[in-house]
ROVO-237511 format. One record per residue: residue number from 1; residue in three letters; chain; x, z, y of N, C-alpha, C in turn. Coordinates in Angstrom, 2 decimals. Each point is the difference from the previous one (the first is absolute). Layout:
% ROVO-237511
     k     r   c       nc1       nc3       nc2      cac1      cac3      cac2       cc1       cc3       cc2
   NUM   ala   A         X         Z         Y         X         Z         Y         X         Z         Y
...
//
This chain:
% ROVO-237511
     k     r   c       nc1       nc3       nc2      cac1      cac3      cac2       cc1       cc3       cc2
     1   unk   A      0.84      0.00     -1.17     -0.84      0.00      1.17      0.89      0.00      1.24
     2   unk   A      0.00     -1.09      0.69     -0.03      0.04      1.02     -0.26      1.05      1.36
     3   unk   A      1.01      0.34      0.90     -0.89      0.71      1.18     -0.15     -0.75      1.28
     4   unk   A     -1.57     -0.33      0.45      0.03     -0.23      0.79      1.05     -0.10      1.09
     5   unk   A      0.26     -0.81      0.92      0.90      0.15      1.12     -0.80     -0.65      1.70
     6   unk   A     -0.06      0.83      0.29     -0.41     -0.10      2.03      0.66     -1.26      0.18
     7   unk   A     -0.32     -1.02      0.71      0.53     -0.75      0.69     -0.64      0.68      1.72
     8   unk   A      1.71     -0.60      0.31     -0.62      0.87      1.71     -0.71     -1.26      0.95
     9   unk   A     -0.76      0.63      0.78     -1.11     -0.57      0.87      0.73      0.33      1.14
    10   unk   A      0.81     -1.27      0.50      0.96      0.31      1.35     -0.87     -0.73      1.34
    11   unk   A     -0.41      1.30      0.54     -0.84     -0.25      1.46      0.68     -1.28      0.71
    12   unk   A      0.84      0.19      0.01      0.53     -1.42      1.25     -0.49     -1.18     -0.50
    13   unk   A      0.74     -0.23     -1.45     -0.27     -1.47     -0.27     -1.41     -0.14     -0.43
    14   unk   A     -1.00      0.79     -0.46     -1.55     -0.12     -0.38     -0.45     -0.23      1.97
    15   unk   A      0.57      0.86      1.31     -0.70     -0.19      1.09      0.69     -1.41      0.31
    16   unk   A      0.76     -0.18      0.09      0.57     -1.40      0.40     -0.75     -1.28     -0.43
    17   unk   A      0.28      0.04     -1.63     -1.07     -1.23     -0.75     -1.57      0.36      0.35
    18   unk   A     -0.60      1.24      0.75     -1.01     -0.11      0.43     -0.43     -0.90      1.51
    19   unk   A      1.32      0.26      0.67     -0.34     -0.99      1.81     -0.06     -1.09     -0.50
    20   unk   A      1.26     -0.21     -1.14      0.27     -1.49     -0.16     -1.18     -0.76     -0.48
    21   unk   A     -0.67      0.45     -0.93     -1.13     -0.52     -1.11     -1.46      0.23      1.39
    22   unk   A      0.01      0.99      0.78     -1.26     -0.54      0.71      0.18     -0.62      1.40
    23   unk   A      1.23      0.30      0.32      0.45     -1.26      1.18     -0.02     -1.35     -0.64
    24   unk   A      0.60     -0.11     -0.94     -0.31     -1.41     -0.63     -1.22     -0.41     -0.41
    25   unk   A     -0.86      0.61     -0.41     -1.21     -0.25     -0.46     -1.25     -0.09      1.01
    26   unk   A      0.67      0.41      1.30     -0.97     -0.27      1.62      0.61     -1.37      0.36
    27   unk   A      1.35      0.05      0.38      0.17     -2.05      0.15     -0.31     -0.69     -1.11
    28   unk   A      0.19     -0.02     -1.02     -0.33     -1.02     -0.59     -1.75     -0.21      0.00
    29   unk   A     -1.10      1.14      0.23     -1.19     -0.14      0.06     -0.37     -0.41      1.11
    30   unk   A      0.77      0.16      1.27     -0.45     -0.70      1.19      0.57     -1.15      0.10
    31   unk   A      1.17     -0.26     -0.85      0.48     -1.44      0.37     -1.05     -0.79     -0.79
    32   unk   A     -0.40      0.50     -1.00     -0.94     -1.13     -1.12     -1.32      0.16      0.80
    33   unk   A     -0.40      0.60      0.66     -1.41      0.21      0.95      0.16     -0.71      1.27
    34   unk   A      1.02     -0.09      0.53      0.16     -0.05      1.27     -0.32      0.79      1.21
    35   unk   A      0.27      0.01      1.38     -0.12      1.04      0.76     -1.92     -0.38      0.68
    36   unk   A     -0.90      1.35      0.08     -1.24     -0.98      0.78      0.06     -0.80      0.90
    37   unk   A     -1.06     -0.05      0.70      0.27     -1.56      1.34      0.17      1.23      1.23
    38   unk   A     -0.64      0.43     -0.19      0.40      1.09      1.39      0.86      1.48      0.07
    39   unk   A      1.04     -0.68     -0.93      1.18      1.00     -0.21      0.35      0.03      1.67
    40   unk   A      0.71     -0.90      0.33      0.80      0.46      1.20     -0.89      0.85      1.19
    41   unk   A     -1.41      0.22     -0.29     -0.94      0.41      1.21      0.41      1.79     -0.30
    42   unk   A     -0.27     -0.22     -1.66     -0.33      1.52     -0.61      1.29      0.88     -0.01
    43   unk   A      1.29     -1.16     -0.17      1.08      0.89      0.63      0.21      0.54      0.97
    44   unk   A     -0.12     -0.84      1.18      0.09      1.26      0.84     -1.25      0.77      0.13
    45   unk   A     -0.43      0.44     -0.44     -1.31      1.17      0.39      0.80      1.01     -0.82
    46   unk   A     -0.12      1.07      1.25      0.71      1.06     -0.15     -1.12      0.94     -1.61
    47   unk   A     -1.43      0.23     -0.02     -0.46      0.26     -0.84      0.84     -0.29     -1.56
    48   unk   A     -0.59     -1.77      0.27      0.61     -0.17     -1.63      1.68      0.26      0.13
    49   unk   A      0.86     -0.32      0.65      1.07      0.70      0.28      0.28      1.28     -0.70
    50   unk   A     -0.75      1.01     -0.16     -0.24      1.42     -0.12     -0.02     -0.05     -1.37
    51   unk   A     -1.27     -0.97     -0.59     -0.53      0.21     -0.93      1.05     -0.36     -0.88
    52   unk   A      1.08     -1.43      0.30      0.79     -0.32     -1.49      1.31      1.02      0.25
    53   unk   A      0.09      0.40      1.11      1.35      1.05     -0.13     -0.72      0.99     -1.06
    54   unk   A     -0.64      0.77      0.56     -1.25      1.44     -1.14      0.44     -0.51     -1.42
    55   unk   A     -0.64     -1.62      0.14      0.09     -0.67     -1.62      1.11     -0.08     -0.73
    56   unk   A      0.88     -0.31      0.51      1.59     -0.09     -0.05      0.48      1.08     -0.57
    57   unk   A     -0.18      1.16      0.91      0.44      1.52     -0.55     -0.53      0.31     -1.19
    58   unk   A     -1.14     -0.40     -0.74     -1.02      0.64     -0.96      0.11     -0.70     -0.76
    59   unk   A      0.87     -1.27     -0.29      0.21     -1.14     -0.98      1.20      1.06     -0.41
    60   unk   A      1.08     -0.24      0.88      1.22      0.65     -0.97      0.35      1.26      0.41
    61   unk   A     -0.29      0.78      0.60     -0.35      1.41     -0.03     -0.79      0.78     -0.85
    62   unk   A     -1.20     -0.63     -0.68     -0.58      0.29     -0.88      0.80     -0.42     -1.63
    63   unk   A      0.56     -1.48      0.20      0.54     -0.26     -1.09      1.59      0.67     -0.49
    64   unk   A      0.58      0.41      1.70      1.07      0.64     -0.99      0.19      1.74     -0.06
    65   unk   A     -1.24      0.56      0.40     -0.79      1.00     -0.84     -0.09      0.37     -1.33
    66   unk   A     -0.52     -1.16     -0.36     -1.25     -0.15     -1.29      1.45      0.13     -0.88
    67   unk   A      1.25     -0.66      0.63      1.27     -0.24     -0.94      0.82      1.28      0.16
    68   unk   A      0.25      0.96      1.06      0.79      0.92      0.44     -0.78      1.41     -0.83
    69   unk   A     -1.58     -0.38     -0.17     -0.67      0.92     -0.74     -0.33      0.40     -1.46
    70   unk   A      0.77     -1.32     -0.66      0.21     -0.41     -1.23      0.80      0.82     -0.97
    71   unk   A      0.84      1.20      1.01      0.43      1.18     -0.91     -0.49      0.77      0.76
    72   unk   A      0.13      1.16     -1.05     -0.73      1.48      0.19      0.97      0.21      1.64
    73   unk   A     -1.29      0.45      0.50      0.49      0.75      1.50     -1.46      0.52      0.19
    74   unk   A      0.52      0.89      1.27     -0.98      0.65      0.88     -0.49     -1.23      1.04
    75   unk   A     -1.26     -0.48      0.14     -0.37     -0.38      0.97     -0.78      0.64      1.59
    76   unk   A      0.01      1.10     -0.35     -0.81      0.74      0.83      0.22      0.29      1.50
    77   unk   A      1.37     -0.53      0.29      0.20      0.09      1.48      0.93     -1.31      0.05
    78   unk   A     -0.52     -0.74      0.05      0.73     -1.42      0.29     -0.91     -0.88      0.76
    79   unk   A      1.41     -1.27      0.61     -0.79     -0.74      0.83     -1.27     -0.70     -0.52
    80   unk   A      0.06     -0.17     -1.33     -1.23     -1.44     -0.81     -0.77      0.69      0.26
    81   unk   A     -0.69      1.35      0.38     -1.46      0.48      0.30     -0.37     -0.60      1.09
    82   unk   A      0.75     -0.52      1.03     -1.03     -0.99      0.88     -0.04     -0.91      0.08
    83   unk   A      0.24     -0.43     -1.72      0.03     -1.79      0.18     -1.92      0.14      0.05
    84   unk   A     -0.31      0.59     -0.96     -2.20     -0.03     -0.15     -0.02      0.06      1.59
    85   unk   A      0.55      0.66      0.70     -0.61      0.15      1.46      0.18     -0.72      0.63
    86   unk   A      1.21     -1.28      0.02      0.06     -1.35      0.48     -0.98     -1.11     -0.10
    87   unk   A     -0.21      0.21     -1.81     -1.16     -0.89      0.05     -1.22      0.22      0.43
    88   unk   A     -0.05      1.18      0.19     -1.32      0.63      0.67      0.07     -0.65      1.68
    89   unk   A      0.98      0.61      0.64      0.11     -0.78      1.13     -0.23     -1.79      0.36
    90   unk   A      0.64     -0.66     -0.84      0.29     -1.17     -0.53     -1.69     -0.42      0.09
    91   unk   A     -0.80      0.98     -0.89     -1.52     -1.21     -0.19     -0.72      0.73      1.69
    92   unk   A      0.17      1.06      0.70     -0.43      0.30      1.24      0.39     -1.31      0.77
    93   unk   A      1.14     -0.17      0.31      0.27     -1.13      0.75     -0.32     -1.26     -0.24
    94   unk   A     -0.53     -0.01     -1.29     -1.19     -1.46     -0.23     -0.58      0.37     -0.09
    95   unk   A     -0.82      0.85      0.14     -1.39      0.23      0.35     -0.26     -0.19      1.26
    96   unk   A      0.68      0.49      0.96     -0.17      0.13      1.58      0.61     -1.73      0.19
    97   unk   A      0.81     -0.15     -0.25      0.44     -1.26      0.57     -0.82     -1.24     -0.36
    98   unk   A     -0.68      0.35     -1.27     -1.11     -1.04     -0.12     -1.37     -0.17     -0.32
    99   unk   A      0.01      1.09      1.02     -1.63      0.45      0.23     -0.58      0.15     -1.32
   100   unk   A      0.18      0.59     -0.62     -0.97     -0.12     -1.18     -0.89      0.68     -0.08
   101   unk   A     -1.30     -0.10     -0.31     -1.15      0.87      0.07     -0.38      0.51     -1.76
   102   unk   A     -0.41      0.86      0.11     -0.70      0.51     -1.61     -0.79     -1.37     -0.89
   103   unk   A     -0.55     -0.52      0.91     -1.21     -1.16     -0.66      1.02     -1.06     -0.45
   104   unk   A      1.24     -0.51      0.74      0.55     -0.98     -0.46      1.04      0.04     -1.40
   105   unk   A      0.17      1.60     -0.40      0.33      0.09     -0.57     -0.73     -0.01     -1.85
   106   unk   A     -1.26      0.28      0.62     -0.90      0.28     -1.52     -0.20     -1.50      0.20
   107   unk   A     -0.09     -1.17      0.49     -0.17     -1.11      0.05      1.35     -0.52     -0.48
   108   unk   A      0.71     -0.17      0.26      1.77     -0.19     -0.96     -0.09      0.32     -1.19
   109   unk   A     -0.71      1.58     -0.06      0.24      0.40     -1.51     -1.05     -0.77     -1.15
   110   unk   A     -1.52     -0.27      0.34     -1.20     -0.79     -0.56      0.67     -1.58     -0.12
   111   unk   A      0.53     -0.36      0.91     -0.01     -1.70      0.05      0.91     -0.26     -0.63
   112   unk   A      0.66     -0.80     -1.14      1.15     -0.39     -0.29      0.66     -1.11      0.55
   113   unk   A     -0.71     -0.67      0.83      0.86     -0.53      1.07      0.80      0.61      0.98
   114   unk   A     -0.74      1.08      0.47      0.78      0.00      0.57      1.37      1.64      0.15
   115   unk   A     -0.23      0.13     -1.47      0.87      0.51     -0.36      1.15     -0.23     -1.08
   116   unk   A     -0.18     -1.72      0.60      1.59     -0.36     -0.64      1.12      0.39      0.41
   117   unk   A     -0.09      0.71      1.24      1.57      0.67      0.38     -0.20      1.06     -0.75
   118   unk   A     -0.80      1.12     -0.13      0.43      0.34     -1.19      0.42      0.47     -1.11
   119   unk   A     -0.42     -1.24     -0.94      0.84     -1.21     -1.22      1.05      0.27      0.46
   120   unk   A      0.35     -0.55      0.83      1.31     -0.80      0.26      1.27      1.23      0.03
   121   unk   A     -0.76      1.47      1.15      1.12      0.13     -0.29     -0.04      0.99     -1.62
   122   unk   A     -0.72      0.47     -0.39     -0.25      0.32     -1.61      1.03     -0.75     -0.62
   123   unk   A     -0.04     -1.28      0.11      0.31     -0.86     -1.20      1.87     -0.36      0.86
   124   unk   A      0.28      0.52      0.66      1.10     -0.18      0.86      1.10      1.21     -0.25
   125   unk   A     -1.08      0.84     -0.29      0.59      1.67     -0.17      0.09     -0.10     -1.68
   126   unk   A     -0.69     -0.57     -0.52      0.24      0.14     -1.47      1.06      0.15     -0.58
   127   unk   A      0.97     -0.80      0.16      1.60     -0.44     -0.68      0.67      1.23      0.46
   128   unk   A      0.01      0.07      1.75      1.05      1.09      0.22     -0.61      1.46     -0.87
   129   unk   A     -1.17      0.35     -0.42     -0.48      0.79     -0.42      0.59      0.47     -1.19
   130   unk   A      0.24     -0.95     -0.65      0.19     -0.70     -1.13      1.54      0.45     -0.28
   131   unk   A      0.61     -1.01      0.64      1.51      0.90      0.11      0.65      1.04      0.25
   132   unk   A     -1.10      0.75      1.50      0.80      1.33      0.02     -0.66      1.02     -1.37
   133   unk   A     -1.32     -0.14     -0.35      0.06      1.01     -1.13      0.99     -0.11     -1.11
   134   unk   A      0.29     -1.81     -0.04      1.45      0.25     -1.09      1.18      0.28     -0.07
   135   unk   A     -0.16      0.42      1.24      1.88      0.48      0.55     -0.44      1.64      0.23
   136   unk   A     -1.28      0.61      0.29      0.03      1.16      0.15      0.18      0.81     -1.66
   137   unk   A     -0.63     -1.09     -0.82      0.08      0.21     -1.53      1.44      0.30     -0.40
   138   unk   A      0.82     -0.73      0.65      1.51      0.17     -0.15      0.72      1.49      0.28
   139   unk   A     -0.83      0.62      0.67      0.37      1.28      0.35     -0.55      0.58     -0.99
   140   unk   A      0.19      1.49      0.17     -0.78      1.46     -0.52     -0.95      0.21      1.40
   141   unk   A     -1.11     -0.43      0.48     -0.61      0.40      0.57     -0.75      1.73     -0.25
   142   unk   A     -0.06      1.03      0.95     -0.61      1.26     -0.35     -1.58     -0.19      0.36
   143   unk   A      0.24     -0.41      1.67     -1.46     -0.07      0.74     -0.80     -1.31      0.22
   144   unk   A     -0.67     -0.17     -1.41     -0.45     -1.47     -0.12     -0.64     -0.60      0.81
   145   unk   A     -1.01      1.45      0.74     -0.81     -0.29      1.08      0.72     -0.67      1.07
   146   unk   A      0.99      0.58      0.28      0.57     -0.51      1.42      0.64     -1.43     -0.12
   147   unk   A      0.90      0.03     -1.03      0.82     -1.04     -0.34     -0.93     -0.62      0.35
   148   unk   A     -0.91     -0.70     -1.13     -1.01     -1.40      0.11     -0.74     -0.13      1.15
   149   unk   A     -0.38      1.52      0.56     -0.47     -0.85      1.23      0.81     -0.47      1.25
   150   unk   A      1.10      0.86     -0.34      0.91     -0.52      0.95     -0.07     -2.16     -0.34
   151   unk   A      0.47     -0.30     -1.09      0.38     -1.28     -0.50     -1.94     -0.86      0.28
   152   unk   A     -0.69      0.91     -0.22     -1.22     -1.23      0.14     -0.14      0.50      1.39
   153   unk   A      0.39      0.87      0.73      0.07     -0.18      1.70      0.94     -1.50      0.58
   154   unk   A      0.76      0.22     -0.63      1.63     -1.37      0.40     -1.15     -1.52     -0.30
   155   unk   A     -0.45     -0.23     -1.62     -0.47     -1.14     -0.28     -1.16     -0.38      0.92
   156   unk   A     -1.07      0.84      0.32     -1.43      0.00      0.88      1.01     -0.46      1.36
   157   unk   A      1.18      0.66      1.09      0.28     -0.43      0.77      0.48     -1.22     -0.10
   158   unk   A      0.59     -0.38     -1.17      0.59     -1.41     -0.14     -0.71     -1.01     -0.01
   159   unk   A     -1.36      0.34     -0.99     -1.16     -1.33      0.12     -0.16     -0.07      1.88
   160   unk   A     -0.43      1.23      0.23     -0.64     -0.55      1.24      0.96     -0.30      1.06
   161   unk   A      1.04      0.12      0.12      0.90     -0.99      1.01     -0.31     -1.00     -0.37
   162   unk   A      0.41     -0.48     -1.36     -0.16     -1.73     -0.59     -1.27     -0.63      0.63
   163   unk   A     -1.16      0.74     -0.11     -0.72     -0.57      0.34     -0.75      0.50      1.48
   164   unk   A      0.58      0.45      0.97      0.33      0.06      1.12      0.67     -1.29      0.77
   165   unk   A      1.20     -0.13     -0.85      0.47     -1.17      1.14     -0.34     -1.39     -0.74
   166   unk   A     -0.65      0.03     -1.46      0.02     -1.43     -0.07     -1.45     -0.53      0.07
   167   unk   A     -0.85      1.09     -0.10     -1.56     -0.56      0.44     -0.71      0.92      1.30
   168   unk   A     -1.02     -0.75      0.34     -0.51      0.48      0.86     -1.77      0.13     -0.36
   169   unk   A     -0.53      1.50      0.25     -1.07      0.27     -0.25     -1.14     -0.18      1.09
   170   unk   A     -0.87     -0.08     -0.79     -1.36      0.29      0.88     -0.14      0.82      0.92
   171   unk   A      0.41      1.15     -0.61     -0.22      1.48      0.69      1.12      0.97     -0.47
   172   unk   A      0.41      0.73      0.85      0.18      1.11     -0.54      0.13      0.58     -1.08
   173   unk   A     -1.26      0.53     -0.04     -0.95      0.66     -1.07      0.66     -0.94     -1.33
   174   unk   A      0.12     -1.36     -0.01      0.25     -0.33     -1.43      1.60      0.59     -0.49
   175   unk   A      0.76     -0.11      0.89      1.31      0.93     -0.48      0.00      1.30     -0.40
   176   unk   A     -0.68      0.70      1.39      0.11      1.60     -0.48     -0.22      0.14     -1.08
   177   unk   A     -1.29     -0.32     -0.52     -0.69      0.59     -1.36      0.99     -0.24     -1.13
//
């Protein structure tokens, strides 16, 4: 019999192949999408401005979390507790910035038209989802809770940049939700 043997779960190179794998996996989805027609308007608006920096932070702030959390530690006084409060901030500032009312939202959620954004970003977030649970698998994770949501916090921000800059919605309301 054999004894088992640990292979070690080295934080750097699991956070590193994490920027790399979802920085790469945002250009290549906007290069195959292309940028919307009224990219250059929405750049400068200081709002959406706000919104893809927020997004930015919560893609790989969340993702190299989900990887730094992958061995036993204390999480209890660390910075990743305000990544949830970013994205919290994050959907305030689309809410206010694009007027969204209660009604347009139960209307996004009923219509499947017009809640192909989304789909989109669901089906955008899938893969990265996908990968960070298999690299968090690579660890000894303790706090499963946190880990994964840390990693399906990173993938949810990742769909919706993608589909932030390469489509453009109806409303609002069809992103937030």
């Amino acid at each position: 019999m054999q004894t088992p043997v640990a292979r070690p779960f080295k934080i750097f190179h699991q956070s590193s192949a994490t920027i790399l794998v979802l920085g790469s996996y945002i250009v290549l989805m906007i290069a195959a999408f292309g940028l919307r027609e009224d990219w250059p308007e929405q750049r400068l608006s200081t709002a959406n401005s706000l919104e893809l920096l927020l997004c930015i932070i919560l893609i790989f702030g969340a993702g190299i979390s989900a990887m730094v959390f992958s061995v036993p530690r204390n999480t209890d006084h660390t910075p990743s507790r305000l990544l949830p409060w970013i994205s919290l901030v994050m959907g305030i500032v689309i809410w206010i910035s694009g007027d969204i009312k209660i009604s347009d939202s139960f209307n996004s959620a009923q219509n499947l038209q017009l809640s192909i954004m989304s789909l989109g970003v669901i089906s955008s977030a899938l893969p990265v989802a996908c990968f960070l649970l298999w690299q968090i698998r690579q660890g000894y994770p303790t706090q499963l809770g946190f880990v994964s949501c840390m990693a399906l916090l990173s993938a949810s921000a990742t769909g919706y940049i993608i589909m932030c800059v390469t489509h453009q919605s109806e409303s609002f309301a069809d992103i937030f939700i």
